[in-house]
Structure formats: C-alpha cells, structure tokens
ZATIKOL-322740 format. One line per 3 residues: their letters; for each residue y, z, x of C-alpha. Coordinates in steps of 0.001 Angstrom, whole numbers, plus 500000, padded with zeros to 6 digits. Layout:
N
A	Y,Z,X | ...
! end
This chain:
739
XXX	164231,509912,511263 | 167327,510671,509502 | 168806,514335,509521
XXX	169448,516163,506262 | 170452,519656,505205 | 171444,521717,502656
XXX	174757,522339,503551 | 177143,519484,504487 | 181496,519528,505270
XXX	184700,518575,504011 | 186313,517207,507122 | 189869,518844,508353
XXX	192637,516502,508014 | 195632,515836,510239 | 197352,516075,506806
XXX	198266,519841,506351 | 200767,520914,503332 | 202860,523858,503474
XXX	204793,525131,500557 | 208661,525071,501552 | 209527,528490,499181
XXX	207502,530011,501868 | 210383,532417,503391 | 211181,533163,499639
XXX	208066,535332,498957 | 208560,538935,497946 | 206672,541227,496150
XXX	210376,542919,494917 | 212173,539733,494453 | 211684,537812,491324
XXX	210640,534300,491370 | 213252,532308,488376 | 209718,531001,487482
XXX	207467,533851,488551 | 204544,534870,486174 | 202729,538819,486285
XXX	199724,539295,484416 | 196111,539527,484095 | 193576,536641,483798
XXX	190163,537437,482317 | 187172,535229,483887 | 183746,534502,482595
XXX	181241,533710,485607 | 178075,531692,484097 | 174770,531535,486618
XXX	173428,528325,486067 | 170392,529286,488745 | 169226,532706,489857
XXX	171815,534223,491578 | 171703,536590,494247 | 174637,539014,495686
XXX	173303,540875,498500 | 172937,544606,498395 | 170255,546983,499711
XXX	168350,545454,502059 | 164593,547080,503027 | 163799,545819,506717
XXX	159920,544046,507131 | 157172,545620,508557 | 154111,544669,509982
XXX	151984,544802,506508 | 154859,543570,504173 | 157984,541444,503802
XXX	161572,542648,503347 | 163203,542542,500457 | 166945,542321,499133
XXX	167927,543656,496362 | 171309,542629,493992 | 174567,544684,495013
XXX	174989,547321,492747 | 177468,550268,491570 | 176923,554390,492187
XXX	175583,553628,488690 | 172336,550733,489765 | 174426,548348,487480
XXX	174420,544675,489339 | 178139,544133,490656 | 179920,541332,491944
XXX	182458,542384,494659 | 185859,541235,494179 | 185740,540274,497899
XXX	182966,537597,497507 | 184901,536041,494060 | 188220,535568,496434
XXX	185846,534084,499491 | 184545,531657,496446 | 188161,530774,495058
XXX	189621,531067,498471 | 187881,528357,500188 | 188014,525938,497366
XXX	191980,526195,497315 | 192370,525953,501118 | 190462,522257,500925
XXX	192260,521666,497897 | 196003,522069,498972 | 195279,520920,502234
XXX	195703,524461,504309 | 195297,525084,507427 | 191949,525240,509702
XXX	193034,528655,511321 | 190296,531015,509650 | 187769,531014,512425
XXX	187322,532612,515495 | 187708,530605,519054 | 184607,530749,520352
XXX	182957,529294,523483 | 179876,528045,522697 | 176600,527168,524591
XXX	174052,524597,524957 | 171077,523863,526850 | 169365,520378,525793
XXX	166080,519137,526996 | 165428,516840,524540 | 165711,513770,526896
XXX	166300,513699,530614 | 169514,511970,531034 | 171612,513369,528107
XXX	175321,514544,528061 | 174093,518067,529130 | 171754,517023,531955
XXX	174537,514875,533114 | 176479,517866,533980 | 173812,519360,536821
XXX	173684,517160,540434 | 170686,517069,542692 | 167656,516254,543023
XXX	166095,517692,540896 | 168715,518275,538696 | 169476,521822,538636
XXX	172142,524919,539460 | 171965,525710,543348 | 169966,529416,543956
XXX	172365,532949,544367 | 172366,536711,544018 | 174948,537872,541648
XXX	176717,540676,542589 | 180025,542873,541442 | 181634,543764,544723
XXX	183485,547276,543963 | 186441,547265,546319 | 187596,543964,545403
XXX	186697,544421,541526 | 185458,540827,541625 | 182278,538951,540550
XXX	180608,537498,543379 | 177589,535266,544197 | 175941,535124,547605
XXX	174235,531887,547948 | 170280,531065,549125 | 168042,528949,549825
XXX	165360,528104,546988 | 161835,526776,546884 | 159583,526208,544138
XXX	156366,527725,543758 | 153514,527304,541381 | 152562,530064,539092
XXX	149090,530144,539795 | 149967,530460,543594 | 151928,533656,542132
XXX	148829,535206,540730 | 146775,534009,543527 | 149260,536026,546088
XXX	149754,539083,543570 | 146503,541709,544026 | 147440,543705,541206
XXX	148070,541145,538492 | 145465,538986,536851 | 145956,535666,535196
XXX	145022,536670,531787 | 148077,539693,532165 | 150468,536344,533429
XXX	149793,533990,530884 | 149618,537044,527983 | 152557,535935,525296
XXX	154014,539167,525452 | 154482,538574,529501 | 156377,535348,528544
XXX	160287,536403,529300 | 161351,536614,532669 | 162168,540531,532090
XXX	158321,541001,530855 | 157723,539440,534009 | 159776,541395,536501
XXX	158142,544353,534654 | 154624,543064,535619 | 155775,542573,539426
XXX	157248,545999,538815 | 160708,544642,539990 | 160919,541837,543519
XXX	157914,541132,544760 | 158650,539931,548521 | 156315,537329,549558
XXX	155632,535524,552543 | 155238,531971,552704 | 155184,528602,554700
XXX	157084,525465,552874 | 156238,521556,551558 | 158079,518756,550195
XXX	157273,517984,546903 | 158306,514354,545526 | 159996,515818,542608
XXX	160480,519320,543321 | 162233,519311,546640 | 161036,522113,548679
XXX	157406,523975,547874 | 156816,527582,548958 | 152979,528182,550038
XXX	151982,531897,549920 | 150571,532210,553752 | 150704,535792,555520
XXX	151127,534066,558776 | 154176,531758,557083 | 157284,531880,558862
XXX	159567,532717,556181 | 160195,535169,553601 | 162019,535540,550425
XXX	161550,537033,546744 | 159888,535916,544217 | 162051,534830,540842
XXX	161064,533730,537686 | 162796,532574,534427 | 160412,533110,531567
XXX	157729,530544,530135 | 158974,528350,527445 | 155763,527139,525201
XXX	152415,527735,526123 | 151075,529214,529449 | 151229,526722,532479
XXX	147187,526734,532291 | 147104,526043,528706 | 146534,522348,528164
XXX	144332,520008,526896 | 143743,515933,529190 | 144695,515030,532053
XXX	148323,515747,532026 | 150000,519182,531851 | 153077,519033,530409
XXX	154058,523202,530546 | 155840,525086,532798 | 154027,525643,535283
XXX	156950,526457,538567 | 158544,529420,539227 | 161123,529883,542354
XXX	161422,531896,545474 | 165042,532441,547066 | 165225,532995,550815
XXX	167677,533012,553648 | 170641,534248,552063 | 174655,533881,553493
XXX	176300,535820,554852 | 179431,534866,553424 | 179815,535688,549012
XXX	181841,533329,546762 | 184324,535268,544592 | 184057,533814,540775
XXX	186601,533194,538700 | 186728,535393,535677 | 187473,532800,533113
XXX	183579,531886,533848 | 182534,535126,534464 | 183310,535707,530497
XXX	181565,532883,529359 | 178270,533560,530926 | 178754,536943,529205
XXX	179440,535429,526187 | 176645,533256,526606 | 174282,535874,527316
XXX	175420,538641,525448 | 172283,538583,523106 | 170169,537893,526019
XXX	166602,540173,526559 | 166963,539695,530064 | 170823,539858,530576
XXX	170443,543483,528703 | 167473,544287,531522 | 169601,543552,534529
XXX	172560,545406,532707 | 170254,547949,532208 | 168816,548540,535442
XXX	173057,547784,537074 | 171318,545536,539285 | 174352,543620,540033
XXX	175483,546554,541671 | 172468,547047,544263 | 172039,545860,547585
XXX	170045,543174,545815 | 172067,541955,543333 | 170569,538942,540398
XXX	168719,536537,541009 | 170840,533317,539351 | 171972,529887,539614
XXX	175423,527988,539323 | 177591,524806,539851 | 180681,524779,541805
XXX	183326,521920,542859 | 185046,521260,545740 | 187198,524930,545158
XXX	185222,527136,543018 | 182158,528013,540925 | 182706,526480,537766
XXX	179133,528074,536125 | 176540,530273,536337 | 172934,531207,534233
XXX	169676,532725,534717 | 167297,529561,534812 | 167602,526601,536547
XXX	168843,524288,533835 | 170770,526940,532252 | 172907,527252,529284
XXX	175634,525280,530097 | 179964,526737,528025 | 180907,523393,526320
XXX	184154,522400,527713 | 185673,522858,524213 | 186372,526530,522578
XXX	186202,526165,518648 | 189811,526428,518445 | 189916,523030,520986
XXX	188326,521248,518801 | 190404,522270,516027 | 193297,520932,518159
XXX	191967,517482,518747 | 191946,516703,515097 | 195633,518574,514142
XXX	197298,520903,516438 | 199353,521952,513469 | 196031,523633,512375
XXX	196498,526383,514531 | 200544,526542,514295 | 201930,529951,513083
XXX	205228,528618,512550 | 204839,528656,508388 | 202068,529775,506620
XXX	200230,527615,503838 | 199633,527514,500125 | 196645,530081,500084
XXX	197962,532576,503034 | 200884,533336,500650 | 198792,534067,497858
XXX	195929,535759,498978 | 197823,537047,501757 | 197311,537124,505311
XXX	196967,539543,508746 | 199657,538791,511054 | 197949,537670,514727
XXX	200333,536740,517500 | 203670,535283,516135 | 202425,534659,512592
XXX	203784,537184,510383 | 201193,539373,508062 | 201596,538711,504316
XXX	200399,540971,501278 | 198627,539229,498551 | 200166,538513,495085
XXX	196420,538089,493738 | 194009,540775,493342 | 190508,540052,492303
XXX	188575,543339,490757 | 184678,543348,490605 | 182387,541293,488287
XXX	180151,543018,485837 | 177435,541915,484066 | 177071,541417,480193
XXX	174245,542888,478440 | 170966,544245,480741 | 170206,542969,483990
XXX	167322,540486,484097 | 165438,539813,487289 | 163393,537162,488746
XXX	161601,538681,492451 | 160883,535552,494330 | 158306,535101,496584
XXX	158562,535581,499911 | 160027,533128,501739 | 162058,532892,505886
XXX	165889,532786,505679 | 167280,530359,508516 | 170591,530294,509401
XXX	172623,527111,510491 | 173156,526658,513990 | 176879,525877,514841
XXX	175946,524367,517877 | 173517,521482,516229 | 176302,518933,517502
XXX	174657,515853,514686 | 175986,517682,511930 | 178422,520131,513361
XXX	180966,517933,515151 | 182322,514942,514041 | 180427,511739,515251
XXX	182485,508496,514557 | 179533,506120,516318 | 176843,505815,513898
XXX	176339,502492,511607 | 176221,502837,508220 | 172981,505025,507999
XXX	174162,507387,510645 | 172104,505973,513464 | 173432,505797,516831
XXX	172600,503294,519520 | 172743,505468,522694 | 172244,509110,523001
XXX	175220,509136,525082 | 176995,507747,521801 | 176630,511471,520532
XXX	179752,513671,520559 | 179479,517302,521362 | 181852,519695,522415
XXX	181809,518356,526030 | 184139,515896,525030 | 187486,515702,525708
XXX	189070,515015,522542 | 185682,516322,520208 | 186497,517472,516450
XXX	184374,519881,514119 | 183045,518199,511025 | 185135,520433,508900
XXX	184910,523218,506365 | 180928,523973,505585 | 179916,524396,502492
XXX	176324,524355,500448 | 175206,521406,498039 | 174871,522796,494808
XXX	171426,522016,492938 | 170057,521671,490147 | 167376,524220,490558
XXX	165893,526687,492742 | 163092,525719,494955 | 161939,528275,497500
XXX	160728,527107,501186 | 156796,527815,501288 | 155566,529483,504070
XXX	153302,527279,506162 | 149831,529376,507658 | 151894,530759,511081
XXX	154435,532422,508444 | 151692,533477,506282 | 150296,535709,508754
XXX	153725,537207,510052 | 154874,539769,507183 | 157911,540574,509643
XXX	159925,537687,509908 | 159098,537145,505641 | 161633,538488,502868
XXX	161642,538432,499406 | 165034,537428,497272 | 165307,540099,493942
XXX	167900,537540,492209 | 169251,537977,488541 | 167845,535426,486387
XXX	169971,532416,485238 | 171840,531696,482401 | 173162,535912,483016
XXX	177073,536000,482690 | 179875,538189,484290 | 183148,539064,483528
XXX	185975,540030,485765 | 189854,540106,485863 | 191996,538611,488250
XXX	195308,540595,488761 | 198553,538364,489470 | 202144,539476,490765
XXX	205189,537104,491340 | 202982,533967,491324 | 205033,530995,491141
XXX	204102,528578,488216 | 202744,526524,490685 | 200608,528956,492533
XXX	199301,530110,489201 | 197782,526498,488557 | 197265,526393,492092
XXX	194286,529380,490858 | 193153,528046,487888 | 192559,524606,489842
XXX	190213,526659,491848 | 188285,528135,489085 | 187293,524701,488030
XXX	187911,522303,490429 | 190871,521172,488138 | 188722,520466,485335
XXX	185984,518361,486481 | 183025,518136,484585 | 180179,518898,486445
XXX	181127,520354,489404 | 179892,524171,490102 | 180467,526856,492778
XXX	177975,528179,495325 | 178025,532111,495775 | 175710,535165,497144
XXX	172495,534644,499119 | 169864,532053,499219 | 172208,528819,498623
XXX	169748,526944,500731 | 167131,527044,497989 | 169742,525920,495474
XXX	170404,529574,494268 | 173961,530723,493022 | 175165,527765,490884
XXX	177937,529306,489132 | 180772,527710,486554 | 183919,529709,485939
XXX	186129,529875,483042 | 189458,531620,481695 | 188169,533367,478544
XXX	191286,535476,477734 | 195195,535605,479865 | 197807,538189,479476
XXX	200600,537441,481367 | 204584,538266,481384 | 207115,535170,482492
XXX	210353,536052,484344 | 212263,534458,482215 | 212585,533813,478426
XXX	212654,530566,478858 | 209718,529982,480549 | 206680,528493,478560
XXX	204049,530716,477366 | 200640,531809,476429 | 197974,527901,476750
XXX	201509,526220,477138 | 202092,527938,480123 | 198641,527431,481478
XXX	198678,523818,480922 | 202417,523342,482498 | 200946,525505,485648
XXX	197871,523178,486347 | 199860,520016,485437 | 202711,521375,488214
XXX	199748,521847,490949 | 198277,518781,490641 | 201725,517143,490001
XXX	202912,518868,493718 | 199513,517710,495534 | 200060,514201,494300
XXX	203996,514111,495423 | 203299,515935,498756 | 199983,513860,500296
XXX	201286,510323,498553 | 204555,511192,500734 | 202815,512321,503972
XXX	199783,509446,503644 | 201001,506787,501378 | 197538,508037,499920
XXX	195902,509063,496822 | 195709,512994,496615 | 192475,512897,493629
XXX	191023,510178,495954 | 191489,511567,499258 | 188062,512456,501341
XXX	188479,515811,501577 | 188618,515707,497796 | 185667,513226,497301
XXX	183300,515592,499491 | 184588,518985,497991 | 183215,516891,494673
XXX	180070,515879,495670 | 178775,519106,496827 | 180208,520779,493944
XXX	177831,518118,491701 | 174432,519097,491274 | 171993,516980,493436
XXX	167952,517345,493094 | 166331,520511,494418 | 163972,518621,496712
XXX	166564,516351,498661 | 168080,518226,501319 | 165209,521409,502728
XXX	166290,522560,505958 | 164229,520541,508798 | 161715,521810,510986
XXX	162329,523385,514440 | 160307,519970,515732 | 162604,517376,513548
XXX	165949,519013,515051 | 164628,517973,518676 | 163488,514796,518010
XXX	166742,513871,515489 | 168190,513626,518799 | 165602,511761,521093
XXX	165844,507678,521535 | 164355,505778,518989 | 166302,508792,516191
XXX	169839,509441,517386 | 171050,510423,513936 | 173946,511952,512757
XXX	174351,514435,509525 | 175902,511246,506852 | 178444,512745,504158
XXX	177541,514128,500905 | 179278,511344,498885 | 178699,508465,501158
XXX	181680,507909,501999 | 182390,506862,505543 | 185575,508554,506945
XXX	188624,507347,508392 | 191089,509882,509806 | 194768,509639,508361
XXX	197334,507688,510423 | 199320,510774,511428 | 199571,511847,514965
XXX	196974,514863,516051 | 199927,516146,517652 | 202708,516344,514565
XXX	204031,519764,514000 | 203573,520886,510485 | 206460,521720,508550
XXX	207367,522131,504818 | 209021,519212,502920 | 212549,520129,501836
XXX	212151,517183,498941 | 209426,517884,497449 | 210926,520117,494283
XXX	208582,521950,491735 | 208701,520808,488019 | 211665,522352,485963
XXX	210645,522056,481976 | 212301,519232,481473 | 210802,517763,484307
XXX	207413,518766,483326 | 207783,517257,479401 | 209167,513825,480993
XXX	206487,513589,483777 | 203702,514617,481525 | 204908,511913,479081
XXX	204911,509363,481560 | 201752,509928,482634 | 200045,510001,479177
XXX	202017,506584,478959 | 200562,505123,482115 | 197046,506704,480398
XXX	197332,505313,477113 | 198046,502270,478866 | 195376,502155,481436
XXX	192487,503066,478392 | 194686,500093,476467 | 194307,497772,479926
XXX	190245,498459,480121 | 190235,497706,476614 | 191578,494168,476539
XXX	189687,493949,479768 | 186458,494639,477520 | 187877,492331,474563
XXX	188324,489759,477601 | 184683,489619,479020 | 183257,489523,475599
XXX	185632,486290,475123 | 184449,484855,478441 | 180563,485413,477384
XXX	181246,483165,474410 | 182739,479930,476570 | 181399,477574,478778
XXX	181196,478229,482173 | 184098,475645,482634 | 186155,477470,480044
XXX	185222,480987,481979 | 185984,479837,485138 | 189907,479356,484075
XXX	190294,482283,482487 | 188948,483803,485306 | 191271,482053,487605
XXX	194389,483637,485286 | 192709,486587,485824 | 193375,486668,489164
XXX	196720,484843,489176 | 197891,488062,487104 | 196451,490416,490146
XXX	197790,488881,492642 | 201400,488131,491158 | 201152,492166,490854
XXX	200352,493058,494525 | 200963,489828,496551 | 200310,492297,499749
XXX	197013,492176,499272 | 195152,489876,500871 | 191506,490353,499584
XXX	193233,489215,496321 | 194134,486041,497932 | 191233,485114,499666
XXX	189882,485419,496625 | 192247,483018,494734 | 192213,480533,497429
XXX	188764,480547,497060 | 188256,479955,493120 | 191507,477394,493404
XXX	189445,474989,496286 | 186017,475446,493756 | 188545,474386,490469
XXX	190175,471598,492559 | 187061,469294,492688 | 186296,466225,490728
XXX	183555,467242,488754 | 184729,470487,487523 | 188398,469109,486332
XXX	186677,466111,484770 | 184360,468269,482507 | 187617,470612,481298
XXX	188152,469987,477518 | 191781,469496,476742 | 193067,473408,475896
XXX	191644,474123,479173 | 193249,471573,481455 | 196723,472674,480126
XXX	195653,476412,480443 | 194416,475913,483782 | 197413,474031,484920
XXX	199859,476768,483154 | 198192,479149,484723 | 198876,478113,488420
XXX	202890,477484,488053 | 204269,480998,488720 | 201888,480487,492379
XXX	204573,477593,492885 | 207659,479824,493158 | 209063,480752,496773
XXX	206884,482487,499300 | 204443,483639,496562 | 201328,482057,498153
XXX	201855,481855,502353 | 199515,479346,502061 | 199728,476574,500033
XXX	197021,474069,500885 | 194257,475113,498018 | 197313,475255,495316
XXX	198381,471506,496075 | 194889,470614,496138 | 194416,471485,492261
XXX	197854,471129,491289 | 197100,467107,492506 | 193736,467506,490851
XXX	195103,468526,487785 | 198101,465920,487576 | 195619,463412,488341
XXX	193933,464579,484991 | 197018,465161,482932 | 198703,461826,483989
XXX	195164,459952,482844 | 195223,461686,479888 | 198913,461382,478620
X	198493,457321,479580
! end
C-alpha cells in the first residue's frame, strides 16, 4: 500500500538567507529607500471557508458544532493574526528563513507493528521487555528512585480465578480496560500468593496456589483490543498476561533527571500517570509499579507497561540540527523575523514588527453552508513515513527493509520540513462509517461561509525596505503564479479554505522623492525580491532560486489537486504502511525526488556583504536585460517551432542532419555537459555508416560535413573516435563525388 495524506512538506534546506541590512533596522531611522503606507487586500474563498470561533462541545445525543469567528457585533471576522500565520509561512519558505519556529520537543514512540523493528530493537531479553521496579521519590535525597524486583507473568483468567470479589464479565467490561480502571476494581494491590513455571516464551509463570512459596503484587497495564477471552479459532491473538512483581532489593537506583523529564513528558496526558499522581503513590511505602532499561552506569528509561513508550534519541530541535545547524543560530535574524518581528529567547535579540495586519471583514451578508457532521483528526508528528525525512525508498517510496525506515532514533535523522495542506479543488467531507454513526460525541459539524464570499483587509507598513515590501506582495501571490492558492481556517483536510489574495488599492509614502511611485513602485519592489532571491541562492548553490525544491513543493500544494486524492488513512492502513510487504514512505507533492544542497550541515549562517539591493538605475538596466533574455528565449522557442515544422517536411536522412546541427549548437554552448555528448557521439557513430551517407542528397552531405568542423577545433570533443569516423565517412563521399 502506498501512504497518502492531505497535508505534505517543503523540506528545510541547509541553504538559509539572511538579509545583511539586518543591524540597520529601526523603527526611528529612515531607510534611503524605506516605504510607509497602507496596502488594501481583497481575500476571495474559492471553497467554503471556515475561521474558527465559538465552539459548542458534543454530547451524548448530538454532535458539536463550530461556528465562524465573529465580532461583539455576530459579523464573520478574519483575525489579523491568522492572515500574518498565512503570509508568514509562505515568506519564510520563500526567502529561505530559518527553521527556528517550533518548540524542542522529546517525542515518544511505542511500535508493535512488527517484532524486530527499530523500536523493539531497543529492549534486551528474553522476552523483550523493560526489567520490573517500584518507582519511588525518596524525600531526603530529592531524587527519583526505582527499587528493582523480580517479575512473573500471570494469566488474566488466573487473576479472576484467584480474585473472590471480581467476576469475569466486571474484568473483561470495556470500561475496566485501563490499568487505572483496573487497580480500581482490585481496589488498589491485590497481594497474591503463588508458586512459579517456565513458560517457553514468557520466562517465568506465577500460579495462584495458597500453599505457594512466594508472594508478590499483582500489576497490570491495561488491555489493548478486545478482552483476552474474546476470540474467534484456534488461536488467540489478545492480551491475555498480566504481571506479578516479587522479591524486591534492598538497595534503590537513583535516576537521572534528564529521564525522569521525559517519562513525564511522555506521560503527561496519561489516565493512569494522573491516577498514581493522584493518589502520590510514589511517595508511599509502596511506591509504582514500572519498568525500565539501564546500561552498565545508569537507568537510561522508564514506562508503565512492559514494552513501553520508548523518548526518541532525537529532540525536535536535533533533528533540526542534522539538516542545518544554522537553523537554530541566533547570531542574525532572517528576512521574515525583521519584518514581522520577533521575541527575543536566549541571545537572539527581540524585534518589533514593521507590518501590521488588521482584521478581515466580509463584503455584503454572510452566507453559510452547515456541513454535516463529520470527525476532525489531527496529524500525528510522530508518524515517522511522512514526518521525517526518509532518503531509502525507490522511486514509488517503497522501502526494502523496515530497518531502512528513519525515525528519530537515528543519529543524524531530519524532519521532512515545513507542513503544509494540499489545496483542492473542492470540498469533500469524510463520511462517518456505522461505529461513528452511533457516537454523537466524538462527531462535529463545520458552520463554514459559503464560497465565492470575499473579504477585505488592510495591511499597515512602516520603514519597509523596497525589498521587504516585494518581499510581501510575493507572499500574497506566490509572486504571481497562476493557479496557486492559500490554505487558511479549519477543515483544510476536506479541501476547505482555498483562498486567492490580491492588492485592490495601495497608499503609500516613499522616503525619498526620488523613489518610484504608486504601480511603478510596486512593480520595482517585486522585481527587487525576486531579483535578491535569484543573486543570493545562485551564489550560495550555484542553483536556480524559481527552480529550487523548496520552491517546486511550496507550488504544488499551492495548485489545486482533486478532492478525492489524498483522505486521511485509516487507523488500520497507518499500521500496516509500515509492516513488510508495505514499508512506504509519504512521496512529495510534485514528484520530485530530493537531493539535499552541497553545503555542509554544519556552516554557520551569515549575511552576504555582496549581495547589494537594486538602486533605480540598477533596476531599469536589469529589468531590461531580462526582458532581452525573454524576448529572446520566446524568439529561441519560436525558430525552435519554425525548425520542427521544417524537419516534418524532409526525409528522415535530411532530418537526421539537421538534427545532428542541432546538437552540435548545444554542445558548442555547454561543452561541460556530458549528457550532451553522449548524445552527439551517439547520432555521429549512427551518421557515420555506409548506408546512411550513401543515401544523403548533395545539400545534405555538405551540410552534414559543415556542420561537424567547429567539433574539430582543440579539446572541443575529449573524445574523438565517433568524429573521425564520419569525418572519413564523409570525405570518402565528397572525394567520390568531386572525382
């Protein structure tokens, strides 16, 4: 199976730009070419659009429902807020900014979708598993400590068996299912005494026996799927094992606080973390009941089950690192931190915005479409397929190995890159399948405004450099493209909030008199972004800047694609997307396969020095340039047309020389490139055989050996075996001809 979503990312580049008038930024100082002013926006919905506002909570009997955000007044408003999120993200791609707006997070994972995975790998034993302690916080030393046990497993229906006061049907009752509900049924540790097996998988058994030599407590971890007794054939495939811990040390292990915090962090929205919390059990005589891994020095994790959640070895921010540590730099802050400003953390300095976005309103009445109900899901950031970078895959994405996967367990793993939504052509809400149906409280129903309603809002601008100010207005419209849309509000999933922006009226004051104005302005301001993107990445990467990947991806999502193409998969297809016989990977929304830049992950980020903005003059003789190199290149495909249409009227003999100037010309340009030559090589050793310079009328025998002469010159050709070849061919021809 291949994985899809709606949502896909532009991945982070090692490539990061930062403006070098940086230090020159002042809300009292005057830019020479500094522009004030308002710019008036129109916001188009192309699908029902949703901006979230009240929200009424589910119950039992019906769904929830959220309504459109809305002023004291009940008019539909867009906050300013969610325009500069919109216009914000776009530029940071765009001008190649910085990865630095996340938080560093620790995540955790805990994958049983095959048993020798990269997360299995990191238990020992046999079976696999943490080894069995009480958890305790030992007062006088203010320390976390675990005092270790011995374990054996024991069969739940052994449990119910040796427990007079619960039944099985109170057991295997969903609501009993979490190991707090369960703790609450054996109203706390039940003791038990018991005698002990080897099992051939399970190590050691515990056998309730009131004549057994040992005793322990009884601890369970919560029933994943059905109840252990609810199967169907021969083999039973649910949990069915809980644990008993016995004999404990005398001696505690001190652990160290670095994992201390991540199990907190791991379990922080944990039921039955909050019960033990609750109940301050870790600081009884008792303690809780967990397990953990350790080394030769220390405990290096801890969890409540037995295959618990495991902290990647990677924090967010690591992975950020692997791909650029620049990303993270405060040293000098980039293109959109000095205009929509920026709070100071650490070292970097905080920075006051020169743009100021005010709310949209809507023209004429608001017009609403209620959907039906539907289930909101939200992306998981640890789904390691789509959310870190996998380099392995062939060209479909598949993998070969499931150890080919890379999560953030890996040293040097990378996150895939900004997110962002695929915008569609159409809405298309997720139908509820019969479970959902019957389950008002987890439905909600979307109150969107209907498409084709239009906004207006003003964006506010102090002390923008020219630059900056196209910069903006490249944002608004992804520097003109036709086609491309933004994503904003709620339900972008379903291929709602497909919005197009446009300037519909600017007022702004130059610095200086002679400074262009009004559209002239406008145009000199996108012409001097695009102009500085171009100069800065072709510098840095030798690379196209409208070509690069991040640029191609931004694109694609921003292009419509059909409504039906990219549903969120099932709870079922994300397991088994990474089981043998799947191993897939998330592919990217254009295609494209991508190659990281040639620019060391470990290059501190500065600004360029010689990279100068446009002056004027600079602007009228660049701009003429380039509609030179335009007129010519619409000129070039033009002859290029005139030329096929020639070649469609000749023989194939005739076709094949003017296809061999064809490529003389190409490679006499760029005599680097050796696809060009292979090429030539080729079509000289097919035009250097008998047959073919025999049946060459006279016009092109002469054109065909003009053609070749410049190929003659030096070290045009590093190889000349296939030239000699026809150039003796041809001679051979010529000579009999002349005589």
């Amino acid at each position: 199976m291949s994985i899809h979503a709606p949502y896909n990312f532009v991945p982070l580049s090692r490539f990061i730009f930062l403006p070098n008038w940086a230090d020159q930024v002042s809300h009292d100082i005057p830019f020479r070419d500094g522009v004030s002013g308002t710019l008036t926006i129109e916001m188009t919905c192309h699908t029902d659009t949703l901006i979230g506002g009240q929200q009424i909570p589910a119950t039992t009997n019906e769904p929830g429902r959220v309504e459109f955000f809305k002023d004291p007044n009940g008019n539909p408003v867009i906050p300013g807020s969610s325009l500069k999120g919109v216009l914000s993200n776009v530029l940071e791609i765009a001008s190649f900014a910085r990865f630095n707006r996340l938080d560093d997070k620790r995540y955790s994972v805990r994958d049983l979708s095959t048993s020798d995975n990269f997360f299995t790998r990191q238990f020992s034993g046999n079976p696999k598993g943490g080894k069995p302690g009480w958890l305790k916080f030992n007062s006088q030393s203010g320390s976390w400590q675990i005092t270790p046990c011995k374990m054996a497993r024991i069969l739940q229906s052994d449990i119910v068996k040796a427990c007079d006061d619960i039944t099985q049907s109170q057991w295997t009752n969903k609501d009993n299912a979490k190991a707090h509900q369960r703790y609450e049924l054996l109203k706390g540790f039940r003791q038990i005494t018991f005698t002990t097996q080897q099992h051939k998988n399970k190590g050691t058994t515990a056998v309730p026996d009131a004549t057994g030599q040992y005793q322990g407590k009884l601890v369970v971890t919560g029933q994943p799927g059905k109840a252990y007794n609810d199967f169907k054939g021969k083999v039973n495939k649910n949990k069915k094992w809980e644990f008993v811990f016995y004999a404990p040390a005398s001696e505690s292990k001190t652990i160290p606080l670095s994992v201390m915090r991540d199990f907190k962090f791991i379990h922080s929205e944990s039921d039955d973390w909050k019960y033990w919390e609750k109940k301050k059990a870790a600081y009884t005589d008792e303690g809780i009941p967990v397990f953990y891994m350790e080394n030769t020095t220390q405990i290096t994790s801890i969890g409540l089950s037995f295959l618990y959640k495991l902290a990647y070895q990677n924090t967010t921010h690591d992975a950020v690192k692997h791909t650029q540590v620049s990303h993270l730099d405060t040293n000098s802050p980039d293109l959109p931190a000095l205009m929509f400003g920026q709070i100071g953390e650490d070292e970097s300095p905080s920075l006051r915005g020169r743009i100021n976005i005010g709310a949209a309103t809507l023209n004429g009445e608001a017009d609403y479409n209620p959907l039906p109900a539907t289930i909101l899901n939200g992306p998981k950031p640890t789904y390691y397929p789509a959310y870190v970078r996998q380099n392995k895959g062939d060209a479909l994405g598949k993998l070969r190995d499931a150890g080919d996967y890379n999560t953030l367990m890996d040293k040097q793993a990378e996150l895939s890159g900004w997110k962002r939504y695929q915008t569609k052509n159409s809405v298309a809400i997720s139908r509820l399948d019969a479970d959902q149906l019957k389950n008002p409280k987890v439905q909600v129903k979307l109150v969107p405004i209907k498409k084709g309603a239009t906004f207006l809002f003003k964006i506010h601008i102090h002390n923008l450099r020219e630059v900056e100010l196209g910069a903006l207005l490249w944002s608004l419209d992804f520097g003109g493209k036709a086609g491309a849309f933004h994503n904003i509000g709620m339900g972008k999933p379903f291929g709602m909030g497909r919005v197009s922006l446009k300037v519909v009226d600017s007022e702004v004051l130059t610095n200086r008199d002679d400074q262009l104005q009004n559209k002239a302005l406008l145009e000199k301001a996108r012409f001097s972004f695009t102009h500085l993107m171009d100069t800065a990445y072709l510098s840095a990467t030798q690379q196209s800047w409208q070509d690069s990947p991040q640029l191609q991806e931004l694109y694609a999502m921003a292009t419509p694609a059909s409504t039906s193409d990219q549903p969120y998969m099932k709870l079922s297809d994300y397991t088994d997307s990474t089981k043998a016989g799947s191993l897939s990977t998330l592919q990217p929304a254009s295609g494209e396969v991508f190659t990281p830049l040639d620019i060391s992950t470990n290059a501190s980020a500065e600004p360029d020095s010689n990279i100068d903005l446009l002056s004027n003059e600079d602007y009228e003789s660049v701009r003429a340039e380039k509609r030179a190199a335009e007129e010519a290149a619409i000129k070039a495909a033009q002859e290029a047309k005139e030329r096929e249409k020639l070649k469609d009227s000749l023989s194939e003999e005739a076709k094949q020389v003017l296809n061999l100037e064809d490529l003389v010309k190409k490679y006499l340009i760029d005599t680097s490139s050796t696809g060009t030559r292979k090429q030539l090589n080729s079509l000289m050793q097919q035009s250097a055989k008998g047959e073919f310079i025999a049946s060459l009328d006279d016009d092109s025998l002469l054109l065909c050996n003009e053609v070749i002469q410049p190929l003659h010159e030096g070290d045009t050709l590093p190889d000349h075996k296939q030239l000699k070849k026809l150039q003796k061919a041809l001679d051979k021809r010529l000579g009999s001809t002349d005589a």
